[in-house]
Wavefront OBJ file of the C-alpha trace (Angstrom):
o trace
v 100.046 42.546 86.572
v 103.302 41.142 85.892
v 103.673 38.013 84.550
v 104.884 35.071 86.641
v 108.190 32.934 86.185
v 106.950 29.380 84.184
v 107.233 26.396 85.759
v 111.320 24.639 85.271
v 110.362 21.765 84.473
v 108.645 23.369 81.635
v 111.893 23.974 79.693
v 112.091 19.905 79.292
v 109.036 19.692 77.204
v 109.132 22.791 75.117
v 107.800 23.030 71.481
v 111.045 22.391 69.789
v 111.562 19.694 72.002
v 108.924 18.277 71.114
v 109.209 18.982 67.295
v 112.492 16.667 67.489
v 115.096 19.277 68.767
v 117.727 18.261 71.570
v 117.650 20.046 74.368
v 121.278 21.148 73.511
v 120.141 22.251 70.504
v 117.184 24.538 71.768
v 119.523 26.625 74.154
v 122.391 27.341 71.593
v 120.013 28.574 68.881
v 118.576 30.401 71.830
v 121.460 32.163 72.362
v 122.292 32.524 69.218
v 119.108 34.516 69.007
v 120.003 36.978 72.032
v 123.592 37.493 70.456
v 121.700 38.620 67.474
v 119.478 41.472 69.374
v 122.766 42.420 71.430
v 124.600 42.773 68.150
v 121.485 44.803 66.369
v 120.943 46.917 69.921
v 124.852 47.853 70.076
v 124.634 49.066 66.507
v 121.346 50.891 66.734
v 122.333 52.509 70.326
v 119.336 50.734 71.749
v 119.402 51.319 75.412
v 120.017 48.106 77.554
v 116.349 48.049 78.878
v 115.379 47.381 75.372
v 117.849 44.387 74.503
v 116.896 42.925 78.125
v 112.836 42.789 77.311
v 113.420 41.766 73.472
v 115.384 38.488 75.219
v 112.717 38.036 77.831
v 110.136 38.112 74.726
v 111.927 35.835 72.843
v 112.493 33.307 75.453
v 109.171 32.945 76.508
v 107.813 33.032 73.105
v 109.972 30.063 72.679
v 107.880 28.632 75.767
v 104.672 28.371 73.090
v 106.124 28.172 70.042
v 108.804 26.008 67.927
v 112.351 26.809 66.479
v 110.510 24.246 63.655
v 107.979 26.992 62.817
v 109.752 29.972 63.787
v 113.752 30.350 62.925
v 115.586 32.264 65.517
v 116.665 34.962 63.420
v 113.086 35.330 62.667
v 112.114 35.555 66.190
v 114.947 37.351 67.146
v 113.731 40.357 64.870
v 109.884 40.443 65.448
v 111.298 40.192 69.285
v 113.830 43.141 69.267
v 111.467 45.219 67.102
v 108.626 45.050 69.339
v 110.739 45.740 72.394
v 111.627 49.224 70.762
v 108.024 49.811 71.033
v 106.890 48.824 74.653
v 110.175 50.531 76.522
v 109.511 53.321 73.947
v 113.355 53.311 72.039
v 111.975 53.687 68.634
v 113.913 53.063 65.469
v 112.350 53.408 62.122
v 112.456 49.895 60.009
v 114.038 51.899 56.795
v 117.294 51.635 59.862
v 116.351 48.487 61.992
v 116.136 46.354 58.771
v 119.565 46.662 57.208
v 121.530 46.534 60.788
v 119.660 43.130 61.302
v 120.598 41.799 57.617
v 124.138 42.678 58.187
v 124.522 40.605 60.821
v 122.305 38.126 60.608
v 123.848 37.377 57.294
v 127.511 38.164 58.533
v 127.970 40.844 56.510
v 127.113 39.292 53.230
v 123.759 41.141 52.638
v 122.537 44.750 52.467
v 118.459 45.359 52.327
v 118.436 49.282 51.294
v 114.522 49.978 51.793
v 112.119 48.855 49.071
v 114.661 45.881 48.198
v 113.333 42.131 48.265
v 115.373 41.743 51.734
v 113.754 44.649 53.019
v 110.284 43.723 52.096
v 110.901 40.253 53.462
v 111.802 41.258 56.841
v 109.415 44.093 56.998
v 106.816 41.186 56.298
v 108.462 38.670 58.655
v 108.534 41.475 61.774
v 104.644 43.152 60.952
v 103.540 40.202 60.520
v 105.170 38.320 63.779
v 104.381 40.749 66.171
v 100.817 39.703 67.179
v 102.200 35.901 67.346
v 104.480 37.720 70.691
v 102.112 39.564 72.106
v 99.497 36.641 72.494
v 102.352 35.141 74.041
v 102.833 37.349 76.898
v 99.124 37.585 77.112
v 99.418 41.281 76.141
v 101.506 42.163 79.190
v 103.514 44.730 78.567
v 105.609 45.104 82.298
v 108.609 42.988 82.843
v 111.350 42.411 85.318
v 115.302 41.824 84.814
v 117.868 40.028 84.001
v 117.415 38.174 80.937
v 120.666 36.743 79.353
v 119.196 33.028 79.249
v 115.333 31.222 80.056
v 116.097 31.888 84.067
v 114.190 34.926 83.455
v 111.236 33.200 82.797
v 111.604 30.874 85.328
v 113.105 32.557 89.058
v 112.637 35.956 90.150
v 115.454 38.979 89.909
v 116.650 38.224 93.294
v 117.263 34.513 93.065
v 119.129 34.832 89.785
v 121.486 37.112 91.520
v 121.681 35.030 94.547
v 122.647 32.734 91.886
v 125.810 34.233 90.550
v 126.967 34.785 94.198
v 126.859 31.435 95.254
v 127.749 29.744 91.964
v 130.778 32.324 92.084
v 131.707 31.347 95.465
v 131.413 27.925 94.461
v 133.979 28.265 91.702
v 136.698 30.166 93.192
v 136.226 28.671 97.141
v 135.223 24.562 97.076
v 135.942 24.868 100.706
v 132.548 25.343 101.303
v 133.647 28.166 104.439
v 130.648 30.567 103.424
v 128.194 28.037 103.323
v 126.858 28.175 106.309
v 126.455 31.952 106.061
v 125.197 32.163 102.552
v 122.331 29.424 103.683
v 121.092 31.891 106.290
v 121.050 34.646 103.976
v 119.486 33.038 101.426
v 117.007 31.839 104.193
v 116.402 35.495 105.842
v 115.435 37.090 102.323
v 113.107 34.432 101.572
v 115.031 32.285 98.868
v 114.958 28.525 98.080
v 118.269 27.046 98.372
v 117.640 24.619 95.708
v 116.359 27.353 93.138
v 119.315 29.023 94.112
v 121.520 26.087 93.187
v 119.475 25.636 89.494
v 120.070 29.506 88.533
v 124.131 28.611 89.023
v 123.388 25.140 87.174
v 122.005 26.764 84.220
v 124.614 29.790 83.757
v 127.486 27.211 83.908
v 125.690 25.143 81.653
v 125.669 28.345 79.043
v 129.337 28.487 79.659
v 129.997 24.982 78.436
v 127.891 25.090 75.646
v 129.173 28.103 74.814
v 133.105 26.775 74.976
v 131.991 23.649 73.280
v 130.861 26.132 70.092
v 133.427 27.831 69.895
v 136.227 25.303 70.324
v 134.589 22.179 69.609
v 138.311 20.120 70.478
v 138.967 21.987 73.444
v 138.292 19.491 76.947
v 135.027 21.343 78.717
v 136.307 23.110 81.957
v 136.493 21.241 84.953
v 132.697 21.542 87.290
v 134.137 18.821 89.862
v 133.961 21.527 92.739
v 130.388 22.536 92.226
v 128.565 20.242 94.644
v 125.448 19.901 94.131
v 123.094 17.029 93.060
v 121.417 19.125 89.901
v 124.649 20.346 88.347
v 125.278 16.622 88.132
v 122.235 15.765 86.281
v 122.588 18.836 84.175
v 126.060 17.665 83.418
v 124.895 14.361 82.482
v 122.654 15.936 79.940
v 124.827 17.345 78.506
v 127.359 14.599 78.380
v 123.676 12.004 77.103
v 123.033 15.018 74.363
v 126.268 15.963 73.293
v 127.013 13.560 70.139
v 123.239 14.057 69.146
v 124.069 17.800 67.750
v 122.824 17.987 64.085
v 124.028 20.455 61.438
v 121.453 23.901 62.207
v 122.057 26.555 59.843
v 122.961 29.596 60.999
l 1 2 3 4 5 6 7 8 9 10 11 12 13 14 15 16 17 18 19 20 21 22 23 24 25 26 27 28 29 30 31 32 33 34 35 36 37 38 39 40 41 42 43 44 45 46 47 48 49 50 51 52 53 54 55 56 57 58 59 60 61 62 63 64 65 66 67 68 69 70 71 72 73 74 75 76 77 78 79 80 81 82 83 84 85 86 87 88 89 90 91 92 93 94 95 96 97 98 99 100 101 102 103 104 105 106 107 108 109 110 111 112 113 114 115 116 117 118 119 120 121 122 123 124 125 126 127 128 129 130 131 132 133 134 135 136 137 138 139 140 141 142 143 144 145 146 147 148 149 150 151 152 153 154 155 156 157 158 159 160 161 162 163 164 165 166 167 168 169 170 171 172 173 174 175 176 177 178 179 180 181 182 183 184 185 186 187 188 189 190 191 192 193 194 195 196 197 198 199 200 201 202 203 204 205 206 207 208 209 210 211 212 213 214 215 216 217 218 219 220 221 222 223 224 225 226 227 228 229 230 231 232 233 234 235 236 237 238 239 240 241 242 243 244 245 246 247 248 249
């Protein structure tokens, strides 16, 4: 059985939200979570498969538990670690340990095995990896993509319908392929407003993702994407944007 996409509304009442997070807050240590598996994958060779289910686990692990109780470096680890084992891409801990501690602590940190580091990870991962699994209900068969929580939330297909339209959107605001899109969407069985969402929520990674890295910069201009829930998700943004408080990294 594979499991089915949560509910969307269920990303606005989340654990961390609810431990006193802002919503803003909850998606960039997200990602900053999934940038830490990509960067420990790359550097163990881990095929993409691997990083793609670790993300899926850690997003909806984040559906059941808090950033409060569970830091996302933490989860980020116990998540990558157990991936290796269900899409069978095995790496020993004496070499997943120290590639993790390298970059989770920039560079700063080495945990050679039988080190204090190493014995505090090893604990943190061992020890984690039943918290996941009771997650996911012990499911151990998952579908693609997985960059952000849409893969918890709307099928493969209507993610990718997604990028098309939220594509077209960007570089045509003439709105000559709508008509044509709508039908297609319509003949393979896709909501139009899920459809819409899936581009809302990649754009709003974009901005949140400018707005970390250049903090002075003016967000990109969204005024040609149309629709009714970019505008809200805007506005949530704009609401949750001064509320930001310091996170360490």
């Amino acid at each position: 059985m594979i499991l089915k996409e949560l509910d969307r509304n269920s990303l606005l009442d989340t654990p961390s939200l609810r431990a006193g997070f802002s919503f803003e807050e909850e998606i960039v240590l997200r990602s900053k979570a999934c940038n830490i598996i990509q960067l420990v994958s790359g550097k163990l060779q881990l095929s993409q498969l691997t990083t793609a289910t670790a993300c899926v686990l850690l997003h909806r692990f984040y559906m059941f538990n808090s950033l409060k109780d569970y830091h996302q470096y933490n989860a980020a680890a116990i998540c990558l670690f157990l991936s290796c084992k269900i899409e069978e891409n095995m790496r020993r801990l004496e070499d997943f340990i120290p590639a993790l501690v390298f970059y989770v602590s920039k560079g700063k940190k080495q945990a050679p095995p039988a080190s204090t580091e190493y014995e505090t990870w090893r604990h943190i991962i061992l020890n984690g990896e039943i918290d996941v699994l009771s997650c996911i209900g012990f499911e151990m068969v998952f579908e693609h993509p997985f960059k952000v929580p849409l893969c918890i939330m709307f099928s493969p297909k209507t993610i990718a319908a997604g990028c098309i339209n939220l594509a077209l959107n960007i570089v045509d605001n003439t709105n000559n392929h709508k008509i044509e899109l709508e039908s297609l969407w319509e003949n393979h069985g896709l909501d139009k407003e899920d459809i819409d969402m899936v581009g809302n929520w990649i754009l709003l990674l974009y901005i949140q993702d400018e707005r970390q890295r250049h903090p002075y910069r003016p967000v990109p201009d969204s005024s040609n994407i149309k629709s009714s829930t970019f505008l809200n998700l805007s506005r949530t943004i704009e609401e949750t944007s001064g509320e930001i408080r310091t996170v360490d990294e």
